[in-house]
C-alpha positions as CSV (number, residue, x, y, z in Angstrom):
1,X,10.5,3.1,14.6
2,X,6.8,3.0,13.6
3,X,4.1,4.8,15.3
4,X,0.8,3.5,16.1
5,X,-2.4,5.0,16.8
6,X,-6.3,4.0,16.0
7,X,-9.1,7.1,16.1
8,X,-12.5,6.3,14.9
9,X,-11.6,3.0,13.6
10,X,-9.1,5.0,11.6
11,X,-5.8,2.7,12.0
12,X,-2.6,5.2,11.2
13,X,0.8,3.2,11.0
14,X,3.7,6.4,10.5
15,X,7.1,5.4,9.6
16,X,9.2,7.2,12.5
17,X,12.9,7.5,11.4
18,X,12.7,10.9,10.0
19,X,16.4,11.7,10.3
20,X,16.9,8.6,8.1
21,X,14.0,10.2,5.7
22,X,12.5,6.4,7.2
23,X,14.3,4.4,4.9
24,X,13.5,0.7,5.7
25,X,15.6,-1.0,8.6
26,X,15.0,-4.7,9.1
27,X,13.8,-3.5,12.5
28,X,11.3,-1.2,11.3
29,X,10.2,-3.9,9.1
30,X,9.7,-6.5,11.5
31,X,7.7,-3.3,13.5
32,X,5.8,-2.9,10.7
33,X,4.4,-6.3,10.6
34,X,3.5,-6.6,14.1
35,X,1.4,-3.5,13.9
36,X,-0.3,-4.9,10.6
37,X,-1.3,-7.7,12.7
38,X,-2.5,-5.9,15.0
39,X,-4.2,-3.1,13.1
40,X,-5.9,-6.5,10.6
41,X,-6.9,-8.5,13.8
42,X,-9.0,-5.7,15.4
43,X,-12.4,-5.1,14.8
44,X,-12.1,-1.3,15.8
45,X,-10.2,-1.2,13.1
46,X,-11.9,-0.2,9.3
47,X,-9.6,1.5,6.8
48,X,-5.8,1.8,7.4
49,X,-3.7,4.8,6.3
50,X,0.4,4.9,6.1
51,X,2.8,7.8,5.8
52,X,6.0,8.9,6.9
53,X,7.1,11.5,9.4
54,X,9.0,14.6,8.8
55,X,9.3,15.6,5.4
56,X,10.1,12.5,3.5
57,X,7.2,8.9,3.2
58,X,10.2,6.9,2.9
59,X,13.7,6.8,0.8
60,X,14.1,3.0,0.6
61,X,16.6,0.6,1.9
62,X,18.8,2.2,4.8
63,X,22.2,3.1,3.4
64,X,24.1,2.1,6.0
65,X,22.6,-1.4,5.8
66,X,22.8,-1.3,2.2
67,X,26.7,-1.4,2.8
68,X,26.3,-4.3,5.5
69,X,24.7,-6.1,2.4
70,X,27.7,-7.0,1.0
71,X,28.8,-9.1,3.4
72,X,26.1,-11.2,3.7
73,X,26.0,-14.7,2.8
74,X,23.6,-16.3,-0.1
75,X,21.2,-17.1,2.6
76,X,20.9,-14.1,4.7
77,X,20.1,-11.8,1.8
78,X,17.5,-14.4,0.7
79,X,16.3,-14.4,3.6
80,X,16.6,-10.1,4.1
81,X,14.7,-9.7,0.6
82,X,11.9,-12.3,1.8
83,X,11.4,-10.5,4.9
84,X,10.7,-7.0,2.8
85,X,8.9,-8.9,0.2
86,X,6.5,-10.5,3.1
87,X,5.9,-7.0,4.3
88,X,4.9,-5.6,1.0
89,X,2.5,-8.8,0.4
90,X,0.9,-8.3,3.8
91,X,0.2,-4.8,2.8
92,X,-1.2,-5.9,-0.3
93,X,-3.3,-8.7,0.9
94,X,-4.5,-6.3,3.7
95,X,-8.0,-6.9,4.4
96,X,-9.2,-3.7,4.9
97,X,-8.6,-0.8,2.8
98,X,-5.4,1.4,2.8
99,X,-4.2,4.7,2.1
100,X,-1.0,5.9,1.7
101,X,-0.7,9.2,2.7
102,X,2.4,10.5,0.6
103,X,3.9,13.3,2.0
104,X,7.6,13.4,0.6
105,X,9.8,11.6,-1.4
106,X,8.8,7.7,-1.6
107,X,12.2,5.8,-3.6
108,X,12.6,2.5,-4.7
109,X,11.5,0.3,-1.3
110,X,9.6,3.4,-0.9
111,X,7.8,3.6,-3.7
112,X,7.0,0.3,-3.8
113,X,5.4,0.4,-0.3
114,X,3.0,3.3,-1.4
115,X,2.0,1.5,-4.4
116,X,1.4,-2.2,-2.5
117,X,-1.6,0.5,-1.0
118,X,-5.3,0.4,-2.2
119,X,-5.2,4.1,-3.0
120,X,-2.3,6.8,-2.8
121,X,-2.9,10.5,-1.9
122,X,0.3,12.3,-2.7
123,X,1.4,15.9,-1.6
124,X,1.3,18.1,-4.9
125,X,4.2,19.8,-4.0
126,X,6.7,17.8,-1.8
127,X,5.6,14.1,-3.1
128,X,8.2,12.3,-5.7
129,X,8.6,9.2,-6.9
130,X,11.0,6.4,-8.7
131,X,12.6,3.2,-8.6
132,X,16.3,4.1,-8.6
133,X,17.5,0.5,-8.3
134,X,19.1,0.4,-11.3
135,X,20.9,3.4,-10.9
136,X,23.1,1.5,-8.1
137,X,22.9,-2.4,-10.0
138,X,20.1,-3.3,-8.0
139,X,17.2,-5.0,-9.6
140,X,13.6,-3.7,-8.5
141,X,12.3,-6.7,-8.2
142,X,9.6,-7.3,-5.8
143,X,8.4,-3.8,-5.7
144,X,8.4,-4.3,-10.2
145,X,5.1,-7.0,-9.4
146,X,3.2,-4.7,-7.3
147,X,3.7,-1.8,-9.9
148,X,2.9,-3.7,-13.1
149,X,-0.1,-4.4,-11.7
150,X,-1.1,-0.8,-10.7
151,X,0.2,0.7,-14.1
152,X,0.9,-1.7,-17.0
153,X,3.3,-3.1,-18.0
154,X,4.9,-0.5,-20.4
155,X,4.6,2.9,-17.7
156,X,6.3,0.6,-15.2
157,X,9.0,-0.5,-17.9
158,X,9.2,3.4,-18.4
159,X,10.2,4.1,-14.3
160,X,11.8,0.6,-13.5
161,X,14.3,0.9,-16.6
162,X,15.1,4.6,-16.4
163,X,15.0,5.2,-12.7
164,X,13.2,8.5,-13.3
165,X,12.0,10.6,-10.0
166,X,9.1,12.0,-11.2
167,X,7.2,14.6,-9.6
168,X,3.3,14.2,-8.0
169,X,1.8,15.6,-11.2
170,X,3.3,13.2,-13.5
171,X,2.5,10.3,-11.0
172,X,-0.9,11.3,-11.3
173,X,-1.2,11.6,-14.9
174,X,0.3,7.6,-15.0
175,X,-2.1,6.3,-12.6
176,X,0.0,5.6,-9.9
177,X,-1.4,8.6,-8.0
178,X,-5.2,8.8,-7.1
179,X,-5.6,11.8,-5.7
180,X,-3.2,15.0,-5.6
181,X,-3.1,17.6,-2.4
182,X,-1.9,20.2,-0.4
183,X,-2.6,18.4,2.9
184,X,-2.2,14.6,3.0
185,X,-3.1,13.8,6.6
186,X,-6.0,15.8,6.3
187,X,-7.0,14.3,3.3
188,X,-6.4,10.6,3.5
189,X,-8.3,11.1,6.9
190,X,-11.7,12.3,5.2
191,X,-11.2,9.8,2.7
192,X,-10.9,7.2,5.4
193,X,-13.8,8.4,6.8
194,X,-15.7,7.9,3.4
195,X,-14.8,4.8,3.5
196,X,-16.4,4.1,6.7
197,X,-19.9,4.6,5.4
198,X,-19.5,1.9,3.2
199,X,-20.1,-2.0,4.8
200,X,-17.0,-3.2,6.2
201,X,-18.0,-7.1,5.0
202,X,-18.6,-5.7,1.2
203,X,-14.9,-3.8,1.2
204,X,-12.6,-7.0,2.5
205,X,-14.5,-9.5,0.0
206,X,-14.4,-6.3,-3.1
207,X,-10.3,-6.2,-2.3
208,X,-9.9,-10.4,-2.1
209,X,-12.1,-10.7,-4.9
210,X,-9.8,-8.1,-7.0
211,X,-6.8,-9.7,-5.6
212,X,-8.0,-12.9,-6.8
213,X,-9.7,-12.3,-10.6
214,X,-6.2,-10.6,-11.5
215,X,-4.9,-13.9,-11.9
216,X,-7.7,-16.1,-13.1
217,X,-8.2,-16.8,-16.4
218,X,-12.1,-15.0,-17.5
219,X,-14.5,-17.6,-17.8
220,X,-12.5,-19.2,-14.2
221,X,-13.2,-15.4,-13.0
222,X,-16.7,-15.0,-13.9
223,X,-16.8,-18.5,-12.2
224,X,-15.5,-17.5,-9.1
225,X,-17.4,-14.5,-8.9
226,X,-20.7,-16.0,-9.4
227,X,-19.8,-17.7,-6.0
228,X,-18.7,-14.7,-4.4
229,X,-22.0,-12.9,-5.4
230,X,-24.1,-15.7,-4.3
231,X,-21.8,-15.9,-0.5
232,X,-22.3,-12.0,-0.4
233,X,-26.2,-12.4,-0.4
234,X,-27.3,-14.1,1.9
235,X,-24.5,-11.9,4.7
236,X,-26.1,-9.7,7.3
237,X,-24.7,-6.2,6.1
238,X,-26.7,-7.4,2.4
239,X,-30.3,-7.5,4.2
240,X,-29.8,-4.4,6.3
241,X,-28.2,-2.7,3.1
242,X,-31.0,-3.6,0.9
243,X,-33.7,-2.8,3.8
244,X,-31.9,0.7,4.4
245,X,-32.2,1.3,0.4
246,X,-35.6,0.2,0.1
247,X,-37.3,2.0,2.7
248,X,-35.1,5.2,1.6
249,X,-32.8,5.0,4.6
């Protein structure tokens, strides 16, 4: 269900269940987190990039499991929406950066899994988006954290309440879209490759470090970053960085 591939320590994880626009399955899940693993624990690997195959990123929770979800016990769909909400965290914790590559409609588990990335690229013409929980008495819950933080707190009241699909443009224009274009696999792979010129050490401690400061209070943040500045120093990639700059390298 998930395609795998690494190219000039370009990681690309593609959901592969186009005929079920790759809504999430508990199997691609548990897919999906083997091949973070994998993708986080190698050291070929620099920038990650996610997207979905065939014309949709992905449509959310599998309807067909949707309707096995009713029979489950207390337990098991505590333990179904742990599973999902472990995946989104992983994604979001990721030590390197990631892309999501958004080439179709990304719904409700969908969206959220585009917005758990560092940076979204979104097809200007085919890309939509929405939380379309409540439309079906779902709550959006996990995925509601992740977007709060992206947006605010009153756009993502705005999509979570109404359950609006909105349209690339208007994702944009709410700051849950970085970048808008006709080719997302083209783009998100030059992107990725911008990324590569930067030091590899500097990006992981920039994303814990924002991770972190989110949800410190400011004099504990300035407090912790002090330390982080002061760790970040005396690192190799700082003395060939500041010897490249000096000598005009």
């Amino acid at each position: 269900m998930i395609i795998y591939s690494v190219n000039n320590k370009i990681a690309l994880i593609k959901l592969n269940r186009p005929e079920k626009r790759n809504a999430l399955h508990p199997d691609l899940v548990k897919e999906f987190k083997e091949k973070l693993g994998q993708a986080g624990n190698d050291d070929n690997v620099s920038v990650l990039i996610i997207t979905g195959e065939g014309n949709s990123f992905c449509a959310g929770a599998d309807l067909a499991y949707l309707q096995d979800l009713n029979s489950f016990s207390s337990l098991e769909n505590e333990a179904d929406s742990k599973s999902l909400a472990e995946l989104f965290l992983d994604i979001y914790k990721f030590p390197k950066p990631t892309i999501a590559a958004v080439n179709g409609a990304a719904i409700a588990g969908g969206c959220g899994l585009a917005s758990v990335c560092d940076i979204i690229v979104a097809d200007k013409q085919h890309a939509k988006f929405g939380y379309s929980e409540v439309k079906i008495g779902f709550i959006p819950a996990v995925v509601s954290i992740f977007l709060i933080r992206k947006i605010g707190e009153g756009r993502a009241k705005h999509l979570l309440l109404t359950g609006e699909i909105i349209d690339s443009e208007k994702a944009f224009q709410l700051g849950l879209v970085n970048y808008l274009t006709g080719d997302v696999n083209a783009f998100s792979f030059e992107l990725a490759s911008d990324l590569l010129k930067n030091s590899d050490y500097s990006m992981q401690f920039t994303k814990q470090m924002i991770n972190d400061i989110s949800v410190l209070p400011v004099d504990k943040a300035v407090e912790y970053c002090v330390e982080l500045n002061t760790i970040s120093r005396s690192s190799e990639d700082f003395k060939k960085g500041i010897s490249s700059f000096l000598n005009k390298k």
